[in-house]
C-alpha atoms as a printed R data frame, in Angstrom:
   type eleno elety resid chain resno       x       y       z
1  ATOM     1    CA   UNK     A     1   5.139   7.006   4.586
2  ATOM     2    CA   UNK     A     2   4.567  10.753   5.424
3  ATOM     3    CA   UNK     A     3   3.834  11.872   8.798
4  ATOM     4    CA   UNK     A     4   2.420  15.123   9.577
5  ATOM     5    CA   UNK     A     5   0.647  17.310  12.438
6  ATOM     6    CA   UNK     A     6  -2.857  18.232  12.513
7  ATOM     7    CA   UNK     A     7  -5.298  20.311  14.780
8  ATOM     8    CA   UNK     A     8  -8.723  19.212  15.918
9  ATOM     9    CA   UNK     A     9 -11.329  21.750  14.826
10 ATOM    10    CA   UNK     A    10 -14.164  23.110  17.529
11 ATOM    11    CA   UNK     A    11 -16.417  21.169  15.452
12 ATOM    12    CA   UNK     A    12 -14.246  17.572  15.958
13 ATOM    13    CA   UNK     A    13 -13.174  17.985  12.392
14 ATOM    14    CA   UNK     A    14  -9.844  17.570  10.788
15 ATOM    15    CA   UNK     A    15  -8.645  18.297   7.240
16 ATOM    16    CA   UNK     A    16  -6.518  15.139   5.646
17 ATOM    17    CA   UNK     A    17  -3.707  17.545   4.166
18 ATOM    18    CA   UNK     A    18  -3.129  17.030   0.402
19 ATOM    19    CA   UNK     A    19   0.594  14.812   0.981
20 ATOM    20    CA   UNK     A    20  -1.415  12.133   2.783
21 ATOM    21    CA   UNK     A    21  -4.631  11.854   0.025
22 ATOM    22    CA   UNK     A    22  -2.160  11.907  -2.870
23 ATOM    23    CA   UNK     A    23   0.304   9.741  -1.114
24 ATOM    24    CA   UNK     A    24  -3.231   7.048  -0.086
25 ATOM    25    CA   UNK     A    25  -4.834   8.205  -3.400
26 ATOM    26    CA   UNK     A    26  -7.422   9.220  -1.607
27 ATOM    27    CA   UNK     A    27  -9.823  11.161  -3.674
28 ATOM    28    CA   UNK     A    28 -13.144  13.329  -2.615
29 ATOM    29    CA   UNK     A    29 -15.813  11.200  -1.986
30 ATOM    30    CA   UNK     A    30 -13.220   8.153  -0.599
31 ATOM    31    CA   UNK     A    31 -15.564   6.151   2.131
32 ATOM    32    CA   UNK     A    32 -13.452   5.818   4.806
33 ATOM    33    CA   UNK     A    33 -13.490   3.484   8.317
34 ATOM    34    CA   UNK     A    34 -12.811   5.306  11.763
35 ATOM    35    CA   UNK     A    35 -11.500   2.755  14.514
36 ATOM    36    CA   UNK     A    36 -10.896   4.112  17.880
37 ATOM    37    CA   UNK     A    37  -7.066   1.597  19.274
38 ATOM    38    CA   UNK     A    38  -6.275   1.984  22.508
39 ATOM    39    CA   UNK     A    39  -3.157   4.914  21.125
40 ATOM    40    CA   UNK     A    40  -5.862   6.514  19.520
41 ATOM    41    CA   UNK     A    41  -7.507   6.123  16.349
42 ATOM    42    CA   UNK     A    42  -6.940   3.935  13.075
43 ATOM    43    CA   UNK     A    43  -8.322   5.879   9.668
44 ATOM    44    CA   UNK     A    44  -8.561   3.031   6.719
45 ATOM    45    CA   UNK     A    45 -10.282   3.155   2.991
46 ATOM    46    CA   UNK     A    46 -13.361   1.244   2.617
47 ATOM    47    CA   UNK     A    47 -12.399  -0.415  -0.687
48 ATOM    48    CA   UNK     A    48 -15.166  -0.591  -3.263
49 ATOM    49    CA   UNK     A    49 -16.515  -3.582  -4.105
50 ATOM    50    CA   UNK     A    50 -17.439  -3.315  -7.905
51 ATOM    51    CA   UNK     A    51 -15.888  -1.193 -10.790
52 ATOM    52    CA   UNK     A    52 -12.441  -0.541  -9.488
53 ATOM    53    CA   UNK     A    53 -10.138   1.458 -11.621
54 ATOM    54    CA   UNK     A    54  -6.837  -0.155 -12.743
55 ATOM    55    CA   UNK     A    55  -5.164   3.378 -12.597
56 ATOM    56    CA   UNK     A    56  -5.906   3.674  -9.035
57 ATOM    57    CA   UNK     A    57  -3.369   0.918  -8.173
58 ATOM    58    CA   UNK     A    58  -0.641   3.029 -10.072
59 ATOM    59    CA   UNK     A    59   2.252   3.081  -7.945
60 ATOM    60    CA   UNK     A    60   0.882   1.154  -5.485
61 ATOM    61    CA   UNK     A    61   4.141  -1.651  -5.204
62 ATOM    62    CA   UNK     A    62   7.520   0.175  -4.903
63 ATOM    63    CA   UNK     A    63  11.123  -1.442  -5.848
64 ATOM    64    CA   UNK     A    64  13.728   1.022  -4.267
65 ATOM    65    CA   UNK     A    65  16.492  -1.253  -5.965
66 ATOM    66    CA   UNK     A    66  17.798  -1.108  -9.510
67 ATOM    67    CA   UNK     A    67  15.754  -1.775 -12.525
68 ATOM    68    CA   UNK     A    68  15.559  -5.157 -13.531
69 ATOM    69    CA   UNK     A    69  15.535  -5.761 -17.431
70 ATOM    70    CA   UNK     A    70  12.721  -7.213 -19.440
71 ATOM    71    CA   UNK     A    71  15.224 -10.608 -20.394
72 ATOM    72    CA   UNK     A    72  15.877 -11.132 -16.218
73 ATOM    73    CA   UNK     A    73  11.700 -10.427 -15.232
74 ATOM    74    CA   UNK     A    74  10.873 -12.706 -18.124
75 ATOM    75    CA   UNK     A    75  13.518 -15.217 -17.669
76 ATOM    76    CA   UNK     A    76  12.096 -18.786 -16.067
77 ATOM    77    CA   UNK     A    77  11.934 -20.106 -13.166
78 ATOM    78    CA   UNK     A    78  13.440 -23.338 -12.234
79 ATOM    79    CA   UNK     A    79  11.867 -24.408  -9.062
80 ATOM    80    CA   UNK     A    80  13.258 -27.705  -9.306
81 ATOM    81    CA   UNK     A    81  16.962 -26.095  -8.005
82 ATOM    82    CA   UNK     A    82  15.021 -24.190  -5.355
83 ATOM    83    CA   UNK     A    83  13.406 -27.090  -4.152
84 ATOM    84    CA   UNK     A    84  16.812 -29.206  -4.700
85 ATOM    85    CA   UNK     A    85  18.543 -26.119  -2.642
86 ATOM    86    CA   UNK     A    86  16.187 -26.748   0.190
87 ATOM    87    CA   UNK     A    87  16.349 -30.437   0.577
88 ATOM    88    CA   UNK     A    88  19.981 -30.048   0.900
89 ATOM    89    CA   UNK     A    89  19.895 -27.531   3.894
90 ATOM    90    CA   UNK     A    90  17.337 -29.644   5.901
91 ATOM    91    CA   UNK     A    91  19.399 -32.946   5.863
């Protein structure tokens, strides 16, 4: 998450620097929700309702670990051994 400093124009205006939008994917024309906290403010995208681009949500989750392989995201899940795993600890 970036953080950066911005000035309060004579006119109350401020200028979302390019790092943030591309970081929110904000793009021009992005409704957005102003919500004065009591530290200050809280800026939030109205999400749209209908006709929501799949590419927008590219890059949205990030994994900082290693890559998994296809075989180990594919491989099944036994949740019988989970659940097995459990009962165990709470007896």
């Amino acid at each position: 998450m970036s953080v950066v400093t911005i000035k309060l124009s004579s006119k109350g205006q401020i200028v979302i620097p390019k790092e943030i939008r591309d970081e929110l994917h904000w793009e021009a024309g992005t409704q957005l929700s102003l919500v004065a906290t009591g530290s200050g403010v809280s800026l939030k995208a109205i999400s749209a309702k209908t006709g929501r681009n799949l590419g927008a949500l590219i890059g949205m989750l990030k994994h900082d670990g290693s890559p998994i392989s296809i075989e180990e995201l594919c491989k099944p899940v036994d949740v019988r051994a989970d659940w097995e795993k459990s009962e165990q600890r709470n007896k």
